[in-house]
C-alpha positions as CSV (number, residue, x, y, z in Angstrom):
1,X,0.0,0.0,0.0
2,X,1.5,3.2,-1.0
3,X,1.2,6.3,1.7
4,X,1.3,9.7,1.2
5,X,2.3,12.1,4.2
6,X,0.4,14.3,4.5
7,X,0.9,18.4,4.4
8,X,2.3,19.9,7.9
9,X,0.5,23.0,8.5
10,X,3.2,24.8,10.0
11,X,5.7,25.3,7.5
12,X,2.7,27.6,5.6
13,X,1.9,29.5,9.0
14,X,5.9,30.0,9.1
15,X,6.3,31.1,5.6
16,X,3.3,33.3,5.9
17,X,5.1,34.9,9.3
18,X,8.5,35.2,7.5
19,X,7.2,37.1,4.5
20,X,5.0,39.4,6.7
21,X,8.4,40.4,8.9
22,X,10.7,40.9,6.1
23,X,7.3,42.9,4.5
24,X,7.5,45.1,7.4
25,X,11.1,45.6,7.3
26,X,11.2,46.7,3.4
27,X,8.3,49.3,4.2
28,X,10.7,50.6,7.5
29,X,14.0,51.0,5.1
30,X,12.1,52.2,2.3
31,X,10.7,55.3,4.8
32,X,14.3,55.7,6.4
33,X,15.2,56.1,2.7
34,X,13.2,59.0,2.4
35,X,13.5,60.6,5.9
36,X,17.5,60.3,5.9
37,X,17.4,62.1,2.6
38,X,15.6,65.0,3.6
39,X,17.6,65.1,7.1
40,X,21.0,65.5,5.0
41,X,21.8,68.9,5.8
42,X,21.5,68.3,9.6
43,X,24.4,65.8,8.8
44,X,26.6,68.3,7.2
45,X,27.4,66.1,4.2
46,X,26.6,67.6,0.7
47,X,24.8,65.3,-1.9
48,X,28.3,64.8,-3.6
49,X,29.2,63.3,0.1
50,X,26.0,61.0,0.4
51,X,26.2,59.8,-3.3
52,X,29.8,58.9,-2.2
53,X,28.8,57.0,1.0
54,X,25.6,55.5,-0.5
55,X,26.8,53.6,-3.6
56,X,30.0,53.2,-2.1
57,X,29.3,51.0,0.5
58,X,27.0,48.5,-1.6
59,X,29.9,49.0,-4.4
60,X,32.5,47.7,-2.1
61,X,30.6,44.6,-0.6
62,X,29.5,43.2,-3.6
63,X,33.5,43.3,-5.0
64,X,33.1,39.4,-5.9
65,X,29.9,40.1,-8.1
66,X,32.0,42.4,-10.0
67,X,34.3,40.3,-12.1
68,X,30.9,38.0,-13.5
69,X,29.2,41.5,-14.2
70,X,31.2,42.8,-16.3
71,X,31.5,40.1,-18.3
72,X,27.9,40.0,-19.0
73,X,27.7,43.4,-19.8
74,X,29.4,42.5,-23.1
75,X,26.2,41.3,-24.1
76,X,24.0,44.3,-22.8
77,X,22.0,46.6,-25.2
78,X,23.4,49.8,-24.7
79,X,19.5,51.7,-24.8
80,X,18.6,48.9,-22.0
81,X,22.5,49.7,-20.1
82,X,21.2,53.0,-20.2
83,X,18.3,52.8,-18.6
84,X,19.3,50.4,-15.8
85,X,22.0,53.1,-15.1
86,X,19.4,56.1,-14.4
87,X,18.8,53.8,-10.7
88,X,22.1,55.6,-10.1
89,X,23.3,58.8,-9.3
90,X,20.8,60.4,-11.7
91,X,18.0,59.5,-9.7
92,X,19.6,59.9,-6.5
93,X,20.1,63.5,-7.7
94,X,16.6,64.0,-8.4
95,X,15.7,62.7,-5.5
96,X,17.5,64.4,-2.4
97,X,17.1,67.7,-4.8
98,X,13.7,67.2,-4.4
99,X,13.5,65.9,-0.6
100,X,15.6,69.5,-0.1
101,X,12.8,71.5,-1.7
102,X,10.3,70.0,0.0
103,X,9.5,67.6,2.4
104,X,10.4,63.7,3.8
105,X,6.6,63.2,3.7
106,X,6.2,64.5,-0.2
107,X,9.4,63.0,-1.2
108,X,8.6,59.7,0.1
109,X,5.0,59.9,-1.5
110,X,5.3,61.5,-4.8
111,X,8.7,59.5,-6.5
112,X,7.1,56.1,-5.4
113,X,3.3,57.1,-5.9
114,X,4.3,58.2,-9.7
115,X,5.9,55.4,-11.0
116,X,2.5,53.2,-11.3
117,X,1.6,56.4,-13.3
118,X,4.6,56.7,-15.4
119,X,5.8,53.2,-16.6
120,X,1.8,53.0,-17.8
121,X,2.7,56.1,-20.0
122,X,5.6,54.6,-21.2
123,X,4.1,51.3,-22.2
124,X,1.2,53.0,-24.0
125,X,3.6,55.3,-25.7
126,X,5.9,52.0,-26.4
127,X,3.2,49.5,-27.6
128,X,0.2,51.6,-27.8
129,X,-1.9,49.0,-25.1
130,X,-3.8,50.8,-22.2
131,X,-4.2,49.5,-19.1
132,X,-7.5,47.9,-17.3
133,X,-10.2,50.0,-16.6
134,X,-9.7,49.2,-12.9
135,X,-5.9,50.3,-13.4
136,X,-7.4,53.3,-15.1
137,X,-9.2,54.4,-11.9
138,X,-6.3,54.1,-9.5
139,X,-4.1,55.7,-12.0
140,X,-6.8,58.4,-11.9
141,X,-6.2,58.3,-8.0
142,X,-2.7,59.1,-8.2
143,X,-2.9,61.9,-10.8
144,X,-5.6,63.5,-8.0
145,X,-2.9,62.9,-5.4
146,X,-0.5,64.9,-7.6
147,X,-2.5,67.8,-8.2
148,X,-3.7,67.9,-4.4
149,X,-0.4,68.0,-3.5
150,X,0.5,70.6,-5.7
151,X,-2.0,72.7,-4.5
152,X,-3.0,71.8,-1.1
153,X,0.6,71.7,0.4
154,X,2.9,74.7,0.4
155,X,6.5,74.8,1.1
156,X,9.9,76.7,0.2
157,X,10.1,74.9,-3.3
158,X,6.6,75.1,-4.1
159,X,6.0,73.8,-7.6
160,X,9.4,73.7,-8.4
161,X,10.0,71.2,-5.9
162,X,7.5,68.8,-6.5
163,X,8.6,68.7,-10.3
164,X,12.1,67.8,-9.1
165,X,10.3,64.8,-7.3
166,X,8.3,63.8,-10.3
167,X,11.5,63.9,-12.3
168,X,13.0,61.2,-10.3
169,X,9.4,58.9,-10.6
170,X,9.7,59.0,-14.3
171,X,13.7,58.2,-14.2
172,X,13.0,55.4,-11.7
173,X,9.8,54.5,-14.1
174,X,12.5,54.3,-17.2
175,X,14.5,52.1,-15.1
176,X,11.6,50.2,-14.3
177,X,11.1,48.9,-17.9
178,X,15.0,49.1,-18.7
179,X,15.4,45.9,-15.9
180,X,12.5,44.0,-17.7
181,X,14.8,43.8,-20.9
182,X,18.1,43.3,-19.1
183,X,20.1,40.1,-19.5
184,X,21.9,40.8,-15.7
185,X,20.6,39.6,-12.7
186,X,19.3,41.6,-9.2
187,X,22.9,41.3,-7.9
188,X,24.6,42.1,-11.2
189,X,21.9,45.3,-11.6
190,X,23.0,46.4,-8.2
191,X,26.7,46.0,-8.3
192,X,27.0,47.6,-11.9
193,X,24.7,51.0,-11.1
194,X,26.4,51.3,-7.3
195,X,30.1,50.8,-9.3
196,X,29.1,53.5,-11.7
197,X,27.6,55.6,-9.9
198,X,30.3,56.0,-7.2
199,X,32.9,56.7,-10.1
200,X,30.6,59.3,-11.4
201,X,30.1,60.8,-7.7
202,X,33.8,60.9,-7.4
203,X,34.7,62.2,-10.4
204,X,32.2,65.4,-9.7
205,X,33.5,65.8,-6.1
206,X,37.1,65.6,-7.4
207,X,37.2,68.2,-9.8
208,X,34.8,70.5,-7.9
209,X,31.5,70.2,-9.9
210,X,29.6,69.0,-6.2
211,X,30.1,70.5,-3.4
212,X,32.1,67.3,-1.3
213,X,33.5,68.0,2.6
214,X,35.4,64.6,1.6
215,X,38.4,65.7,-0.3
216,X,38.6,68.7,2.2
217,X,38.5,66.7,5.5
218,X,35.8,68.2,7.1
219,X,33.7,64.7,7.5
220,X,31.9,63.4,10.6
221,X,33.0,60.0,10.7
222,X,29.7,59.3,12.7
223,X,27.0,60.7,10.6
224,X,28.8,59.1,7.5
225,X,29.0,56.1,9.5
226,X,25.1,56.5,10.5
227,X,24.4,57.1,6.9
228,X,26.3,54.2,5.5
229,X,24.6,52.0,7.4
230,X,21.1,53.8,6.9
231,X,21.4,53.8,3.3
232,X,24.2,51.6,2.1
233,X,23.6,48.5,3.8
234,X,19.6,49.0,4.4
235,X,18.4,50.6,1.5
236,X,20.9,49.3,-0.9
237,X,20.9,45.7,0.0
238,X,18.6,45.0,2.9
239,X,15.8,46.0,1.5
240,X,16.1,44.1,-2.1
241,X,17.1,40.8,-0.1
242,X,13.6,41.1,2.7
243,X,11.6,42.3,-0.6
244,X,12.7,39.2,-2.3
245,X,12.0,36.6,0.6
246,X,8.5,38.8,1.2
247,X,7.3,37.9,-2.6
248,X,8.5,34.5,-2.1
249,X,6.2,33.8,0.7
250,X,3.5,35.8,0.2
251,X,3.5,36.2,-3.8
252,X,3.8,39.3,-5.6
253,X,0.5,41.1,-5.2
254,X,0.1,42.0,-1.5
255,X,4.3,43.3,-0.9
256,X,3.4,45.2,-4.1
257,X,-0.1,46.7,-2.5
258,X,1.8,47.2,0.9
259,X,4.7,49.6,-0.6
260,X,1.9,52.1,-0.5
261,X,2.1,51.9,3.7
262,X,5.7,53.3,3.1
263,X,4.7,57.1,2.4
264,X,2.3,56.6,5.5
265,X,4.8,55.8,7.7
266,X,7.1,58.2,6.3
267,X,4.9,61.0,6.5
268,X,4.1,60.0,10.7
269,X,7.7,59.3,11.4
270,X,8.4,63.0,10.3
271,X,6.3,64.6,12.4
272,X,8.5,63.9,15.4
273,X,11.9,63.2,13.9
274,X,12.0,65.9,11.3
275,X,9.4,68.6,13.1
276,X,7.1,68.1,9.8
277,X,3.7,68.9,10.2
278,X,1.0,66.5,8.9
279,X,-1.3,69.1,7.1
280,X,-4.8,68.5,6.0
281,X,-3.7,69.0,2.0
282,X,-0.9,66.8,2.8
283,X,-2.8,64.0,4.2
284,X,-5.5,64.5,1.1
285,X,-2.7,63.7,-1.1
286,X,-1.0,61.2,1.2
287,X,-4.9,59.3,1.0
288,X,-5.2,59.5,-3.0
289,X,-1.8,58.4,-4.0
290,X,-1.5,55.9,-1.0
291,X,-5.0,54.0,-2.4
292,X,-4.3,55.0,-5.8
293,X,-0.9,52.8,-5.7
294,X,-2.7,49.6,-3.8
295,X,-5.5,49.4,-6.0
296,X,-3.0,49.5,-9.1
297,X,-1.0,46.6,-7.8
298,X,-4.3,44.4,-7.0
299,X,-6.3,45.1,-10.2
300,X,-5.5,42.9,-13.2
301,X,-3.0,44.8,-15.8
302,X,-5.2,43.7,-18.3
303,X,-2.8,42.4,-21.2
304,X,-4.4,40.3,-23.3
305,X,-3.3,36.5,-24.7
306,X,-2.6,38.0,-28.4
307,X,-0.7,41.1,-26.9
308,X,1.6,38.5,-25.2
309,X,2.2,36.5,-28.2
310,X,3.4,39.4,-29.7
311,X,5.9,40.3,-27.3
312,X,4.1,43.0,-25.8
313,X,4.9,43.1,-21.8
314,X,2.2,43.8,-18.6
315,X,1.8,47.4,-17.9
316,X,3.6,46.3,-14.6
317,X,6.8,44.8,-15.2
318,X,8.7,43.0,-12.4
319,X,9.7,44.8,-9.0
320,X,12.3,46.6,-9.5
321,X,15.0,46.3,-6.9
322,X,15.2,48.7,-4.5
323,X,18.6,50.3,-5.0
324,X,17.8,54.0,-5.0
């Protein structure tokens, strides 16, 4: 007689637990992203500085990767190289420019809130497909978050400010569809846009085009120490390794609809840490872009069978890793 064990129902309960806690931890470092950001200047580094520290640290520890990555990138389209790159300091730019003319609480709502928004654009400008009507709603959501934050929530950079930070949602967007065509894997993607991106960082501090305290001495070994570890090791790496294990337990849906918690958290944690206030147009927006985001990541992309067949990708392609 043959027997077949039969299923354990702890090892689900376990998984479920596991991908829950490293869920929670990628919505904390994503929010310390944001906040550390926007507290910069209290550190006394310039962005030249943090660039330095940020892509230097995930640059240095993934040293092994580097030899295998390189060699791949022999066989990378130099459009798709291109857009994996913008991850990098070009982004980064964008977005501590824009966490400096605003707030921690716009910053860490508006660049992730947009990208829903603008890798749809993209893909209907690309392959001329529009999304689900459902998508269409939440996208409508979002774009009603924008505005209210445009107009609801003042601050010294005004306008200008929240541009900035919908600049760096539509580089992170390109980036976004870049890594769905790229032949290199997470680890490679990291290593190759922390490598470059610390060259270019160093090469701008060098010959004086940033602003850097580094080449001038003037450094606080423990806020660039504090910072490192913030944004090097959490943001950098952490965060792509527990956002990994969270879609392995729990699929891709709900850590997808969850990553709209991080702007809520951001925007309370900056209330006491940062002395930001949580104004009524700033919670309007914070509501619209928050739901707007979840709903998009839970409704169907609606890509039909034929559009498939022809090569034509979901108007949501994979997660990008987190290395901003």
């Amino acid at each position: 007689m043959t027997v077949f064990p039969l299923p354990r129902t702890v090892a689900p309960a376990r998984g479920a637990l596991t991908g829950v806690a490293a869920l929670a931890a990628v919505i904390c470092l994503w929010s310390s992203f944001a906040l550390t950001t926007r507290a910069l200047e209290s550190t006394g580094m310039t962005m030249a500085d943090a660039a330095i520290v940020r892509f230097g640290v995930p640059a240095l520890l993934l040293i092994p990767w580097m030899p295998r990555t390189l060699r791949r990138l022999r066989g990378e389209r130099r459009g798709v190289l291109a857009l994996v790159l913008l991850a990098g300091l070009p982004h980064f730019l964008l977005f501590a420019g824009g966490a400096h003319l605003t707030s921690a609480a716009l910053t860490g709502l508006l660049v992730p809130g947009t990208v829903p928004l603008f890798v749809t654009l993209l893909l209907l400008a690309r392959h001329r497909r529009a999304p689900s009507r459902r998508r269409l709603t939440a996208l409508g959501l979002i774009v009603a978050g924008v505005a209210a934050s445009a107009v609801l929530t003042g601050g010294p950079g005004g306008p200008g400010g929240i541009a900035v930070l919908l600049a760096a949602g539509f580089v992170w967007a390109a980036y976004t569809l870049g890594l769905a065509r790229t032949g290199l894997d997470p680890v490679g993607v990291i290593a190759i846009v922390a490598l470059s991106s610390l060259i270019a960082a160093l090469v701008l501090a060098a010959t004086g085009a940033m602003p850097s305290h580094l080449f001038t001495g003037g450094i606080d070994p423990g806020a660039w120490g504090a910072y490192a570890l913030v944004q090097g090791v959490g943001t950098g790496l952490l965060s792509t390794a527990c956002y990994v294990v969270a879609v392995k337990h729990l699929g891709s849906s709900i850590p997808a609809a969850a990553g709209a918690l991080s702007p809520v958290l951001t925007a309370l944690l900056a209330v006491p840490l940062l002395a930001e206030p949580l104004t009524p147009g700033l919670a309007v927006a914070l509501a619209l872009i928050a739901t707007g985001v979840a709903a998009f990541a839970l409704a169907p992309a609606g890509a039909t069978q034929a559009a498939r067949n022809k090569g034509i990708p979901a108007s949501d392609p994979p997660p990008a890793p987190n290395i901003r």
